[in-house]
PDB file of the backbone (N, CA, C, O) and the ligand in Angstrom, with CONECT records:
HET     ZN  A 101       1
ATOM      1  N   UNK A   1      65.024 136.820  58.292  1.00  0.00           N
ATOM      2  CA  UNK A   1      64.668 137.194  56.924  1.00  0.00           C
ATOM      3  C   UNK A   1      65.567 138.304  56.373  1.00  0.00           C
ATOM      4  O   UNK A   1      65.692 138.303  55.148  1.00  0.00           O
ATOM      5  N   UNK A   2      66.272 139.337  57.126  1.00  0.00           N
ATOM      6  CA  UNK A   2      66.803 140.187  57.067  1.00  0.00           C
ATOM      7  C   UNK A   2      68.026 139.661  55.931  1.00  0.00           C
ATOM      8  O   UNK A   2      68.166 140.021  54.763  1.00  0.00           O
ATOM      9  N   UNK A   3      68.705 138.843  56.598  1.00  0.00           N
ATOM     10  CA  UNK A   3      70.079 138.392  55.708  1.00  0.00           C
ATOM     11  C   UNK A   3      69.952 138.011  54.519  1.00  0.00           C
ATOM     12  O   UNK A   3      70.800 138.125  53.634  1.00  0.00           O
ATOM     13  N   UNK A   4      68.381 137.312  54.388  1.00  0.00           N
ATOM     14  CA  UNK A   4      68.063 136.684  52.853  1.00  0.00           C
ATOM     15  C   UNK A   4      67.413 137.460  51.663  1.00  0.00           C
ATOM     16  O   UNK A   4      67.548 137.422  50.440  1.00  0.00           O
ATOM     17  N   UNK A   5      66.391 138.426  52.839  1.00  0.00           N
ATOM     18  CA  UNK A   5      65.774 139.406  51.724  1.00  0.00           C
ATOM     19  C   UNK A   5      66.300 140.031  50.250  1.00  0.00           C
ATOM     20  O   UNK A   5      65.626 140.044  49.220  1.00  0.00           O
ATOM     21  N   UNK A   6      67.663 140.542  50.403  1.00  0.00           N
ATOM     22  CA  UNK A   6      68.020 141.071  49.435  1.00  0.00           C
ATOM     23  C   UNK A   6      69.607 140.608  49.001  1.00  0.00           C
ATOM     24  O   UNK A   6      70.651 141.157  49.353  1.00  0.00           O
ATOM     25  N   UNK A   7      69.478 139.686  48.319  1.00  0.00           N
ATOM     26  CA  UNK A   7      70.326 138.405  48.530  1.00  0.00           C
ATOM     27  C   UNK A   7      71.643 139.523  47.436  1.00  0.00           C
ATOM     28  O   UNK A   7      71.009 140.512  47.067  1.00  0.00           O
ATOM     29  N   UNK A   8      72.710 139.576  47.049  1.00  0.00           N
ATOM     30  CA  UNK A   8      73.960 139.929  46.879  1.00  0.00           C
ATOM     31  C   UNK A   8      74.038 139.100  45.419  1.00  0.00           C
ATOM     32  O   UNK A   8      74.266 139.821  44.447  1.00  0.00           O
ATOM     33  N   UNK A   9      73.927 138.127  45.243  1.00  0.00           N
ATOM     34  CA  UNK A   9      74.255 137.683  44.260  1.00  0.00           C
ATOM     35  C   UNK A   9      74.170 135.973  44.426  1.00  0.00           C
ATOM     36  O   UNK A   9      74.273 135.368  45.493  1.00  0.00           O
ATOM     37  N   UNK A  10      73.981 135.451  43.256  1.00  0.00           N
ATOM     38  CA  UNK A  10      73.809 133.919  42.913  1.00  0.00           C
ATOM     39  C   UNK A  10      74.857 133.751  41.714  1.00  0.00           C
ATOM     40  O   UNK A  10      76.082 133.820  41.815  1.00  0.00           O
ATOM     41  N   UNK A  11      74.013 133.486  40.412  1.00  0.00           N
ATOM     42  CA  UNK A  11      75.121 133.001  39.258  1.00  0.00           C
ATOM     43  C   UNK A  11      75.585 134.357  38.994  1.00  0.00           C
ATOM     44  O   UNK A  11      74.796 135.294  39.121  1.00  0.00           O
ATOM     45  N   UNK A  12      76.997 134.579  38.579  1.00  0.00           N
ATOM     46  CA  UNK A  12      77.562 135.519  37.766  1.00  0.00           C
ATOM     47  C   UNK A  12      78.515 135.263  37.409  1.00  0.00           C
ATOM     48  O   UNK A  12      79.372 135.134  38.283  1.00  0.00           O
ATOM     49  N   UNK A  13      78.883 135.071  36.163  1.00  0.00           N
ATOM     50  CA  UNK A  13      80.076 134.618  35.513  1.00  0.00           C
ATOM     51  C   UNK A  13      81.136 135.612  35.743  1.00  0.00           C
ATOM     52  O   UNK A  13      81.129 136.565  34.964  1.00  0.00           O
ATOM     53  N   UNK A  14      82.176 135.582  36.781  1.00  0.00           N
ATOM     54  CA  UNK A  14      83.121 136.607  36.657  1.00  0.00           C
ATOM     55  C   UNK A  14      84.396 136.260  37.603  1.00  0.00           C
ATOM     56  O   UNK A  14      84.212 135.386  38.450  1.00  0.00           O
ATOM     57  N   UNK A  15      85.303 136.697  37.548  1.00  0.00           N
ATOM     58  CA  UNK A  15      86.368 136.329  38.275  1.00  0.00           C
ATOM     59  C   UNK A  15      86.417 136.882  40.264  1.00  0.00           C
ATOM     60  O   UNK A  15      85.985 137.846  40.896  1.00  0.00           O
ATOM     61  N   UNK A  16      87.138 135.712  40.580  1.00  0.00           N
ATOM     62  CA  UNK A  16      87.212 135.936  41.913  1.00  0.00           C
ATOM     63  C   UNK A  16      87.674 137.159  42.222  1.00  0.00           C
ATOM     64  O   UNK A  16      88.079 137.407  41.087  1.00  0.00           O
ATOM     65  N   UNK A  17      87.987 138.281  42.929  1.00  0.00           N
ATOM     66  CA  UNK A  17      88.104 139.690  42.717  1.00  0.00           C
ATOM     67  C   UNK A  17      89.548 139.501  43.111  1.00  0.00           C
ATOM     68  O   UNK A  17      89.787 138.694  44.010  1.00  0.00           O
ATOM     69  N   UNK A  18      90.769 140.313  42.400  1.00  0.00           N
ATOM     70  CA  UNK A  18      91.974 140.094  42.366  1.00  0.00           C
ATOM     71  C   UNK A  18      92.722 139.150  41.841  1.00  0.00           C
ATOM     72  O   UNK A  18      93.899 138.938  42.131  1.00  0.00           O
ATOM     73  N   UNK A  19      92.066 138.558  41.058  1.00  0.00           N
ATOM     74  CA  UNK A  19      92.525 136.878  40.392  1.00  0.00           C
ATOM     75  C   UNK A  19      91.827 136.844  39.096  1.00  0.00           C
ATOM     76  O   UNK A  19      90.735 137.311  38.773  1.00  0.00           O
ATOM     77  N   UNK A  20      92.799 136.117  38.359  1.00  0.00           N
ATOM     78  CA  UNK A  20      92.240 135.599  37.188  1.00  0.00           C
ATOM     79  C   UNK A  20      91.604 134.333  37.219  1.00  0.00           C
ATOM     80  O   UNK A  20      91.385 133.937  36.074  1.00  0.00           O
ATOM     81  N   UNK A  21      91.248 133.597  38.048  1.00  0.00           N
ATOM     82  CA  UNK A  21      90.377 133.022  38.608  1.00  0.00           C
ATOM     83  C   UNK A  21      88.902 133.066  38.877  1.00  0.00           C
ATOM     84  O   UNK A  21      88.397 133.887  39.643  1.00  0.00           O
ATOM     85  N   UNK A  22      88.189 132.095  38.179  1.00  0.00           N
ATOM     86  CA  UNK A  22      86.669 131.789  38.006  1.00  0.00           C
ATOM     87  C   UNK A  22      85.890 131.771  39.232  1.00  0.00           C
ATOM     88  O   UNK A  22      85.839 130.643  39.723  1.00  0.00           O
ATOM     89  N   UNK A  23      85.250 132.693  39.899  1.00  0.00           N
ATOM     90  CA  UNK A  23      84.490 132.710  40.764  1.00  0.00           C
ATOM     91  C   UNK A  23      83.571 131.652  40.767  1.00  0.00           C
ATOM     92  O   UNK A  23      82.789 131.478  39.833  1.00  0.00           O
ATOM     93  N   UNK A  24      83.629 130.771  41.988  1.00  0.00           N
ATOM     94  CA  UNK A  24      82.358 129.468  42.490  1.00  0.00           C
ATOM     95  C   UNK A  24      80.728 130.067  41.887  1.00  0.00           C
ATOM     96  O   UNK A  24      79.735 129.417  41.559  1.00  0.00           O
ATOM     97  N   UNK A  25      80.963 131.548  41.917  1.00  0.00           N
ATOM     98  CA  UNK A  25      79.421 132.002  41.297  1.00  0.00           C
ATOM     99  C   UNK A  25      79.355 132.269  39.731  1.00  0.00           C
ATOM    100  O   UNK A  25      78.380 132.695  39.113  1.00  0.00           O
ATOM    101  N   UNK A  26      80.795 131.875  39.145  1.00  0.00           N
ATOM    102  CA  UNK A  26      81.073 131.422  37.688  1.00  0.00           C
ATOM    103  C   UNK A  26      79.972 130.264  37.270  1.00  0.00           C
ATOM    104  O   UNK A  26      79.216 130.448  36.317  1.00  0.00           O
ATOM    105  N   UNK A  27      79.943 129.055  38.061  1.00  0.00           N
ATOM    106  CA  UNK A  27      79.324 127.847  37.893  1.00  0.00           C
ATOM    107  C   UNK A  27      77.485 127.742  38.498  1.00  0.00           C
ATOM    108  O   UNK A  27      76.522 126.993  38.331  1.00  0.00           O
ATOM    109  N   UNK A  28      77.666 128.432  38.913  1.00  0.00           N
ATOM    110  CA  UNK A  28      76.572 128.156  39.507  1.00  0.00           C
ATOM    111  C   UNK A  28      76.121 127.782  41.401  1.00  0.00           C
ATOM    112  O   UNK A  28      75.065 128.126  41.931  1.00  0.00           O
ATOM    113  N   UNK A  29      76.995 127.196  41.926  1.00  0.00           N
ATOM    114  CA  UNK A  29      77.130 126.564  43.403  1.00  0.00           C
ATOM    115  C   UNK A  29      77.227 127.916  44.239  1.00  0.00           C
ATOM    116  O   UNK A  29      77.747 127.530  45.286  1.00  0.00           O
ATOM    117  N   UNK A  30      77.047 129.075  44.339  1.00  0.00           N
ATOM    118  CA  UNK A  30      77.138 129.786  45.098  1.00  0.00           C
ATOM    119  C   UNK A  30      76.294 130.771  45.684  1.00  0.00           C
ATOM    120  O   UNK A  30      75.158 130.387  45.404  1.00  0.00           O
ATOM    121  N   UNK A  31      76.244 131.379  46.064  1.00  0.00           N
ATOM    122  CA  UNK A  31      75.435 132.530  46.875  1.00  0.00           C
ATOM    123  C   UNK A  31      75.703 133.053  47.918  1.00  0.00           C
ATOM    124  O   UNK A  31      76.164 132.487  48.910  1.00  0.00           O
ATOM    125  N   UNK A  32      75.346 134.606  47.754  1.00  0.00           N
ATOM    126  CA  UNK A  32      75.866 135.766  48.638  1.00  0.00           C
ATOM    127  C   UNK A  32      74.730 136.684  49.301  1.00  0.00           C
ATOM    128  O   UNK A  32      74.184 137.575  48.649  1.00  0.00           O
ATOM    129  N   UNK A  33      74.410 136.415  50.625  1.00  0.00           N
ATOM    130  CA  UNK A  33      73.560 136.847  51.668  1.00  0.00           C
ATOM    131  C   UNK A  33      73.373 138.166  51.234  1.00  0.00           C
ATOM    132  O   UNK A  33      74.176 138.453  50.347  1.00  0.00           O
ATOM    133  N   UNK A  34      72.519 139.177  51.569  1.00  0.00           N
ATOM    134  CA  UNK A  34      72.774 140.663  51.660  1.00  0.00           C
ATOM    135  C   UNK A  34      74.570 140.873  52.935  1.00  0.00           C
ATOM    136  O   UNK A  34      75.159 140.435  53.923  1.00  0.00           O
ATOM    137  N   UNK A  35      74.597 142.033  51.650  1.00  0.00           N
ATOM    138  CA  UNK A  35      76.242 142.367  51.873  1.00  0.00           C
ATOM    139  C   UNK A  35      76.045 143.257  53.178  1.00  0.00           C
ATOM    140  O   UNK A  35      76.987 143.284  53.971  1.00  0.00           O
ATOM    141  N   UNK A  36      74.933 143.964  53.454  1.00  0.00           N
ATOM    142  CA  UNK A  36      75.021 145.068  54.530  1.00  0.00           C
ATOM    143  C   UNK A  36      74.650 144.369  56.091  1.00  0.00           C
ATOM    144  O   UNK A  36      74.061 144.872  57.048  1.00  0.00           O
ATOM    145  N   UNK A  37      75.177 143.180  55.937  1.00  0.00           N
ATOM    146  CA  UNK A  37      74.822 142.383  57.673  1.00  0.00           C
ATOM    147  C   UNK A  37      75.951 141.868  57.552  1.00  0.00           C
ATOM    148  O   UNK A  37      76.276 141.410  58.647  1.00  0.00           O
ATOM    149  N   UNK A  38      77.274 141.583  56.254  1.00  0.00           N
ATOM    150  CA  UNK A  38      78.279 140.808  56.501  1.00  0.00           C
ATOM    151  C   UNK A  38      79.738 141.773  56.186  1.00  0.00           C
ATOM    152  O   UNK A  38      79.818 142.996  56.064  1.00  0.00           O
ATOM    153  N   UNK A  39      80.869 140.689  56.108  1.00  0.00           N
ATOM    154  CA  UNK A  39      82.194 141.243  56.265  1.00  0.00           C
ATOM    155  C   UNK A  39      82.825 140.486  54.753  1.00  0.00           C
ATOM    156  O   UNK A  39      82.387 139.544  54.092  1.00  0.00           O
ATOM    157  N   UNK A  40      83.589 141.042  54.640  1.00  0.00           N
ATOM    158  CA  UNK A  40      84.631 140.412  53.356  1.00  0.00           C
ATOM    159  C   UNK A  40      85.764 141.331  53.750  1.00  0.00           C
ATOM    160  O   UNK A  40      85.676 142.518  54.064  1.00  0.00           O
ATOM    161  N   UNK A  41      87.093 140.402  53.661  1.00  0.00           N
ATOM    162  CA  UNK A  41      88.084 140.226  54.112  1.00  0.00           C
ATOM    163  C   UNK A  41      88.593 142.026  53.804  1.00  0.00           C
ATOM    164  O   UNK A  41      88.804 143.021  54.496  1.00  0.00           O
ATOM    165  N   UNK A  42      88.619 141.555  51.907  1.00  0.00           N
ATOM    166  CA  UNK A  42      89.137 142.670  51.242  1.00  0.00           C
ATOM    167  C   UNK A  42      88.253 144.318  50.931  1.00  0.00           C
ATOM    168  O   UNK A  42      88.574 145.279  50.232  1.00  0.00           O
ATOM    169  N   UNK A  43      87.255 144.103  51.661  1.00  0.00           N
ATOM    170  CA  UNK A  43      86.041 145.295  51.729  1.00  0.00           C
ATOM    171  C   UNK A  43      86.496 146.168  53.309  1.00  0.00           C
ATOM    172  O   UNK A  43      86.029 147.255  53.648  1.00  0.00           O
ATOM    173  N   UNK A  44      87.687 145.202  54.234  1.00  0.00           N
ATOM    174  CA  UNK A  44      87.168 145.876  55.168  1.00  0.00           C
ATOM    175  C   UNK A  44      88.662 146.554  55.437  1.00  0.00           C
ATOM    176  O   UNK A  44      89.682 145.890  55.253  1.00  0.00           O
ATOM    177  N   UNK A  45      88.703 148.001  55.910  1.00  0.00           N
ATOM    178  CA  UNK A  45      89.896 148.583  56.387  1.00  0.00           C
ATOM    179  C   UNK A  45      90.578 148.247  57.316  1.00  0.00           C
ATOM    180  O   UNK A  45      91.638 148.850  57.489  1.00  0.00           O
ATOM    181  N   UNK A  46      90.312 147.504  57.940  1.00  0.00           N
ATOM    182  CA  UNK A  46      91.432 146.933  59.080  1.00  0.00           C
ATOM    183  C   UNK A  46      90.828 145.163  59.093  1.00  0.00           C
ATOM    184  O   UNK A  46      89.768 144.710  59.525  1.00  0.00           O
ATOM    185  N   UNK A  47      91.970 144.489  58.448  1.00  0.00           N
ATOM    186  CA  UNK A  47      91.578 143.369  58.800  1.00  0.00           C
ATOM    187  C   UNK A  47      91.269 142.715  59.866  1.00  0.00           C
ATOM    188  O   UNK A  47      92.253 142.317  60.490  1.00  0.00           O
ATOM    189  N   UNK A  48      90.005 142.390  60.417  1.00  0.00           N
ATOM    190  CA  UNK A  48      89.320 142.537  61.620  1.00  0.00           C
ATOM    191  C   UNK A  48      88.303 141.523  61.539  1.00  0.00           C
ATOM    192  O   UNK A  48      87.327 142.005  60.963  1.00  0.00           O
ATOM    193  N   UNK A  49      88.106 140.279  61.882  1.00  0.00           N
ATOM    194  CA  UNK A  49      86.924 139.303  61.573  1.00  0.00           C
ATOM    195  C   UNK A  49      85.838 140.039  62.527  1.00  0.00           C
ATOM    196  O   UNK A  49      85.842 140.621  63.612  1.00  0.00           O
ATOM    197  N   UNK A  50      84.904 139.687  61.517  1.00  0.00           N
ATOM    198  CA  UNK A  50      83.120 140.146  62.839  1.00  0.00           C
ATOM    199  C   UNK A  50      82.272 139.470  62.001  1.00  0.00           C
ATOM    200  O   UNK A  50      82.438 139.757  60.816  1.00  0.00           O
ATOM    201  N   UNK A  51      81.250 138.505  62.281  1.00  0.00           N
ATOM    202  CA  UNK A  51      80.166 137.701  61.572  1.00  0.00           C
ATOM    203  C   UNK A  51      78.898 137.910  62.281  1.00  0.00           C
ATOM    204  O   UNK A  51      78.700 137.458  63.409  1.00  0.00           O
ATOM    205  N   UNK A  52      77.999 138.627  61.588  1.00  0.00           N
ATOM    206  CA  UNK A  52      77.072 138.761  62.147  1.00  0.00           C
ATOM    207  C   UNK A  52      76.050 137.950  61.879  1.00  0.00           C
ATOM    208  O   UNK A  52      75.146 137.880  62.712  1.00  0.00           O
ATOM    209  N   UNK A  53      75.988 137.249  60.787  1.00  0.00           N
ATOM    210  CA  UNK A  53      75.227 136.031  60.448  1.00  0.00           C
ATOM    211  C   UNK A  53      74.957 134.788  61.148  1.00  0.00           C
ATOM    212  O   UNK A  53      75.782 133.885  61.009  1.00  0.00           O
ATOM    213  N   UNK A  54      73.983 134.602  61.845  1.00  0.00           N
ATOM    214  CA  UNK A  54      73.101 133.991  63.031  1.00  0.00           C
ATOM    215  C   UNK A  54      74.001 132.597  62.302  1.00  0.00           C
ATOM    216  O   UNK A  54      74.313 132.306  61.148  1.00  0.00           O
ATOM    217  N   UNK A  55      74.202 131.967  63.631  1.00  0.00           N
ATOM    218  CA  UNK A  55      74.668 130.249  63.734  1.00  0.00           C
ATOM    219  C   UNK A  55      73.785 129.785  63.064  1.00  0.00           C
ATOM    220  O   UNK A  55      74.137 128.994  62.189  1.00  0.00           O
ATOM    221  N   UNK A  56      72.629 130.026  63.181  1.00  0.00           N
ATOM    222  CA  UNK A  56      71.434 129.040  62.952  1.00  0.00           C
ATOM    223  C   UNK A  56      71.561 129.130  61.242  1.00  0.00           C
ATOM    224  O   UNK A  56      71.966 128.085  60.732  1.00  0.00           O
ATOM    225  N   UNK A  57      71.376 129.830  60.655  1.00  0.00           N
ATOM    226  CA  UNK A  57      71.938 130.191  59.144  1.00  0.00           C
ATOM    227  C   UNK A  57      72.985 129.324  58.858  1.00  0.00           C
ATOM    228  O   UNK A  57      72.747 128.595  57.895  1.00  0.00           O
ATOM    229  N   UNK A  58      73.988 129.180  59.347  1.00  0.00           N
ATOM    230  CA  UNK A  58      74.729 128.697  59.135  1.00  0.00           C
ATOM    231  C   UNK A  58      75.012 127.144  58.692  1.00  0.00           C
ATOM    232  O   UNK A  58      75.537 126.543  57.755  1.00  0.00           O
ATOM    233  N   UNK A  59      74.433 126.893  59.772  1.00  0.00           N
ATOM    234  CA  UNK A  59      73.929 125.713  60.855  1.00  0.00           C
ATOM    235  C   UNK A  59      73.705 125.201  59.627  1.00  0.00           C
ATOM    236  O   UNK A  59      74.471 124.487  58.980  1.00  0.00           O
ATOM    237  N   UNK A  60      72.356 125.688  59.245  1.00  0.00           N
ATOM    238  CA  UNK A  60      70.929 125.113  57.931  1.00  0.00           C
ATOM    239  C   UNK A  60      72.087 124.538  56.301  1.00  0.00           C
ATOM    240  O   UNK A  60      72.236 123.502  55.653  1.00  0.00           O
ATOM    241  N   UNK A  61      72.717 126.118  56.279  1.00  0.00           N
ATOM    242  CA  UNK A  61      73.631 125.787  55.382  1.00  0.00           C
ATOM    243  C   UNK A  61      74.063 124.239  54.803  1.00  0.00           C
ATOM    244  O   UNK A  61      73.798 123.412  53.931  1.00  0.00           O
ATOM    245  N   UNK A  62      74.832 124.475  55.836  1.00  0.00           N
ATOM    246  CA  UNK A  62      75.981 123.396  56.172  1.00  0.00           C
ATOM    247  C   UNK A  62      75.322 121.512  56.283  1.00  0.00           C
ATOM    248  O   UNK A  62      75.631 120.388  55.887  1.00  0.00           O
ATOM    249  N   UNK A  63      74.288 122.194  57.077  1.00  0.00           N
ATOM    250  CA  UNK A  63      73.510 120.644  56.805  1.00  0.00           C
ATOM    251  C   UNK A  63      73.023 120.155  55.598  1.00  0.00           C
ATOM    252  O   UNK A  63      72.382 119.114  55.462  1.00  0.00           O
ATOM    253  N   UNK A  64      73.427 121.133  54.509  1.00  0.00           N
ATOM    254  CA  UNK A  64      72.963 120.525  53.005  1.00  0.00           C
ATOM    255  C   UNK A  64      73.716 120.841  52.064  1.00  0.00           C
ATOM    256  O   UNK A  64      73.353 121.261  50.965  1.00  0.00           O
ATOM    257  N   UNK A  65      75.215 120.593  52.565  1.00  0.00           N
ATOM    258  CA  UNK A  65      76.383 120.722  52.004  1.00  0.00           C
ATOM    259  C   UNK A  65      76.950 122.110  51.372  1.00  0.00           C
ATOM    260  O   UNK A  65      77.278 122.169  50.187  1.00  0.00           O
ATOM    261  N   UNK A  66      77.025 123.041  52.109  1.00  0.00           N
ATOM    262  CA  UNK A  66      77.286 124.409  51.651  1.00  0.00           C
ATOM    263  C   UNK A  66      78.618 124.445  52.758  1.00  0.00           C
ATOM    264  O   UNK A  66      78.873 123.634  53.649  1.00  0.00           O
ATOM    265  N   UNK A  67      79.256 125.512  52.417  1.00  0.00           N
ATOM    266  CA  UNK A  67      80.497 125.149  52.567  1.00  0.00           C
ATOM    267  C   UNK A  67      80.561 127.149  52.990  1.00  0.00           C
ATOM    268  O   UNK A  67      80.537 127.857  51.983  1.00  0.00           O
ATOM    269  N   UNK A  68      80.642 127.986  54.518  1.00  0.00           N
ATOM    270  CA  UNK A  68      80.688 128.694  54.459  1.00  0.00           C
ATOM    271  C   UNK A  68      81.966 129.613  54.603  1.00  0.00           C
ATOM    272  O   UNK A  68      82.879 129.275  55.355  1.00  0.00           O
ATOM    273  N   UNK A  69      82.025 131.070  53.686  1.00  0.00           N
ATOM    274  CA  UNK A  69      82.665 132.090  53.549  1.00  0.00           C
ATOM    275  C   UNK A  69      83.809 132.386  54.993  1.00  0.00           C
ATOM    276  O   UNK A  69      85.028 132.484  55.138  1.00  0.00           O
ATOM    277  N   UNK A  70      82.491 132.454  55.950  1.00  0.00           N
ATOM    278  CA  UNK A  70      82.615 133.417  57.675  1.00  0.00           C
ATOM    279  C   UNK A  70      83.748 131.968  57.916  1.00  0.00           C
ATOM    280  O   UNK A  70      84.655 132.374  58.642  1.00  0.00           O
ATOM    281  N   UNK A  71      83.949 130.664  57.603  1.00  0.00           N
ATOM    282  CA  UNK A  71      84.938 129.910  57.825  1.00  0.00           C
ATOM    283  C   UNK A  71      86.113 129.894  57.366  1.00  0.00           C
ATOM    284  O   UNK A  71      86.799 128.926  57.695  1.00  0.00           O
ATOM    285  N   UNK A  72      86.703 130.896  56.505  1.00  0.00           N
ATOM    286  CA  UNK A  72      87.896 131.213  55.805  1.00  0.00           C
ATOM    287  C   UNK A  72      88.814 132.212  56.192  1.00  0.00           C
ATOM    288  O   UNK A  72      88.476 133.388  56.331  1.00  0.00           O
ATOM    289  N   UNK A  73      90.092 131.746  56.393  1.00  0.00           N
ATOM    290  CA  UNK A  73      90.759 133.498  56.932  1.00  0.00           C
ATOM    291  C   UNK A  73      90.713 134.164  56.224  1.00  0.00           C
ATOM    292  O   UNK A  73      90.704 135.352  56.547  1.00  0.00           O
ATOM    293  N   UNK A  74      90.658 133.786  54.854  1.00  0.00           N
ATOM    294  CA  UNK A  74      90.427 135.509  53.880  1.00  0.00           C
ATOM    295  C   UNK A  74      88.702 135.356  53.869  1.00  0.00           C
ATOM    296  O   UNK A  74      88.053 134.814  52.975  1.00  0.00           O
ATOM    297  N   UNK A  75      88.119 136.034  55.202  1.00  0.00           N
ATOM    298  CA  UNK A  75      86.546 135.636  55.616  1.00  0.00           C
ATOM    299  C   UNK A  75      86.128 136.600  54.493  1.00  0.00           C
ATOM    300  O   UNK A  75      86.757 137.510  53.954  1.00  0.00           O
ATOM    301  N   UNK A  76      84.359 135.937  54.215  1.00  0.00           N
ATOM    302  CA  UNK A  76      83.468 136.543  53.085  1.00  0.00           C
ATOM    303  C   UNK A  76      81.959 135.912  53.750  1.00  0.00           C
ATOM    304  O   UNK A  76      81.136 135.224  53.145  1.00  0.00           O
ATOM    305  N   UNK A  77      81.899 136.349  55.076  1.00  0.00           N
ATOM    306  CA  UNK A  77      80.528 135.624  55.358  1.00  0.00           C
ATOM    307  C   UNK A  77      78.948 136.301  54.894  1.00  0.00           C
ATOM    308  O   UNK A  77      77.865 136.440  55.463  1.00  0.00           O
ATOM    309  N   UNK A  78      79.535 136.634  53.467  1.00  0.00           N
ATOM    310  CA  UNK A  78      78.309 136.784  53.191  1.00  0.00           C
ATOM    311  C   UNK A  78      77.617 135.377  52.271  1.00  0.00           C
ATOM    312  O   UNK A  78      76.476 134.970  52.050  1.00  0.00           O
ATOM    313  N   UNK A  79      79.271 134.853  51.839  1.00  0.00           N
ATOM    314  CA  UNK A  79      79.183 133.608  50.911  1.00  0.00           C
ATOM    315  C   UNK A  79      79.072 132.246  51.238  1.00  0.00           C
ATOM    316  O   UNK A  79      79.944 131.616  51.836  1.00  0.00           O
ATOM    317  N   UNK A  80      77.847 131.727  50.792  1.00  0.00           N
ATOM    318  CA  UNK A  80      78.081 129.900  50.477  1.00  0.00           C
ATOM    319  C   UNK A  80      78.023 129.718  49.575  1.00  0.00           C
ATOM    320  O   UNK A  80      77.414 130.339  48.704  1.00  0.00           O
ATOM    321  N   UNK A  81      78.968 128.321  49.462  1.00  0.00           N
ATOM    322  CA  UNK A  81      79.204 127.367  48.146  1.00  0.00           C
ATOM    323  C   UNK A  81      78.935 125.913  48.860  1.00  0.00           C
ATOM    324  O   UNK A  81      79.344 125.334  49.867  1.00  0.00           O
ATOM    325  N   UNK A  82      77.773 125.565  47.492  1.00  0.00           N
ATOM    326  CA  UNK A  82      77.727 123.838  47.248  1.00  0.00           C
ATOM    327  C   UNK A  82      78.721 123.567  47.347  1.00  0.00           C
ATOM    328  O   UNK A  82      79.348 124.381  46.670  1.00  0.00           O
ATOM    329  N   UNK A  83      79.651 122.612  47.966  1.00  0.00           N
ATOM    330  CA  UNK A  83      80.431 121.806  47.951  1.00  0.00           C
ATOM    331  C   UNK A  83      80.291 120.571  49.052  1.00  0.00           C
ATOM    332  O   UNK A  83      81.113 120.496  49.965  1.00  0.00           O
ATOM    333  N   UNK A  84      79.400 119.773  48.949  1.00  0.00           N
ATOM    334  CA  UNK A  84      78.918 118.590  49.340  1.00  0.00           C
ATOM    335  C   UNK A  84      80.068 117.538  49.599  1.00  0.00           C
ATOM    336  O   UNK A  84      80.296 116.902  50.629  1.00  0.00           O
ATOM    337  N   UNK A  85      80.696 117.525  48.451  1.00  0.00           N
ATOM    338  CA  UNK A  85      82.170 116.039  48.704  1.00  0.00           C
ATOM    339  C   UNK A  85      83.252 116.670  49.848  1.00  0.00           C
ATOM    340  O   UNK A  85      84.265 116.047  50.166  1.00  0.00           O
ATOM    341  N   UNK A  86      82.843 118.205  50.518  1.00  0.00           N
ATOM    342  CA  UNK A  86      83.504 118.431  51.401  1.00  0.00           C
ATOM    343  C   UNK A  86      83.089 118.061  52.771  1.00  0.00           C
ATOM    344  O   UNK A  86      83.837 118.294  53.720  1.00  0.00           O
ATOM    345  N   UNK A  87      81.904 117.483  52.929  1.00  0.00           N
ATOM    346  CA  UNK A  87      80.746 116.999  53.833  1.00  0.00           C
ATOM    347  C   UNK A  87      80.769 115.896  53.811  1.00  0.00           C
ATOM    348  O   UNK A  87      80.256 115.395  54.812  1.00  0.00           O
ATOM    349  N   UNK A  88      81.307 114.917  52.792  1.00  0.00           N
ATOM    350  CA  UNK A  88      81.419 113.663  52.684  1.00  0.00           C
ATOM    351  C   UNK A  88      82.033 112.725  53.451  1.00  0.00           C
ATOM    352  O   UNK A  88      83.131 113.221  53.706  1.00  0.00           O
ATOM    353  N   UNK A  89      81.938 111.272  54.155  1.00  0.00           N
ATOM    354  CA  UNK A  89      82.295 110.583  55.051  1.00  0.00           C
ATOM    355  C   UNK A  89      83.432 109.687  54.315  1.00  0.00           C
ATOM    356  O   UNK A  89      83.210 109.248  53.186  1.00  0.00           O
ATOM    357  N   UNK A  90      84.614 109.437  54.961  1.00  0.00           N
ATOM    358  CA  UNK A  90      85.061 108.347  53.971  1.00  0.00           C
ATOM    359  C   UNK A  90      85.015 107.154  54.738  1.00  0.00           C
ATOM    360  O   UNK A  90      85.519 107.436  55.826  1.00  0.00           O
ATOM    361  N   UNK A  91      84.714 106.134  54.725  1.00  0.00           N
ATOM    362  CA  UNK A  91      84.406 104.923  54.989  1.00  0.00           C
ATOM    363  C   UNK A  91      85.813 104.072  54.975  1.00  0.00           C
ATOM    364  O   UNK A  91      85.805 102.863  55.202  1.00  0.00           O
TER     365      UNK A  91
HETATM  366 ZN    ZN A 101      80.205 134.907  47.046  1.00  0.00          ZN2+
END
């Protein structure tokens, strides 16, 4: 409950930070765990991956097409994004 309680953010229309670029939480598809259990790339002084956000979280995510942050080298595991057609099978 810890990670969800005080959730970081959902919709906010604003640019990806350093970019003129539309943040995924521009549209709507996104969401950001509480920030004080996670890492972001550009928050941290020594670029250094650490995810403290339980597999199982993850896990849940992902099984309903969320697409997570803690999986990116410029990591942000506080973030998921809907992105379902990335989950998609091609036949
Ligand atoms: Zn985010």
């Amino acid at each position: 409950m810890k990670y969800i309680k005080n959730i970081d953010g959902t919709y906010q229309y604003r640019p990806i930070a350093g970019t003129t670029r539309l943040s995924p939480h521009s549209y709507g598809i996104a969401i950001d765990l509480d920030n004080k259990y996670t890492s972001y790339w550009l928050w941290d002084k020594e670029y250094r991956y650490k995810s403290d956000i339980p597999q199982k979280i993850v896990d849940i995510f992902e099984k309903y097409g969320f697409v997570w942050g803690g999986r990116w080298y410029h990591y942000d595991t506080m973030h998921f994004e809907y992105r379902p057609e990335m989950f998609e099978r091609v036949l």
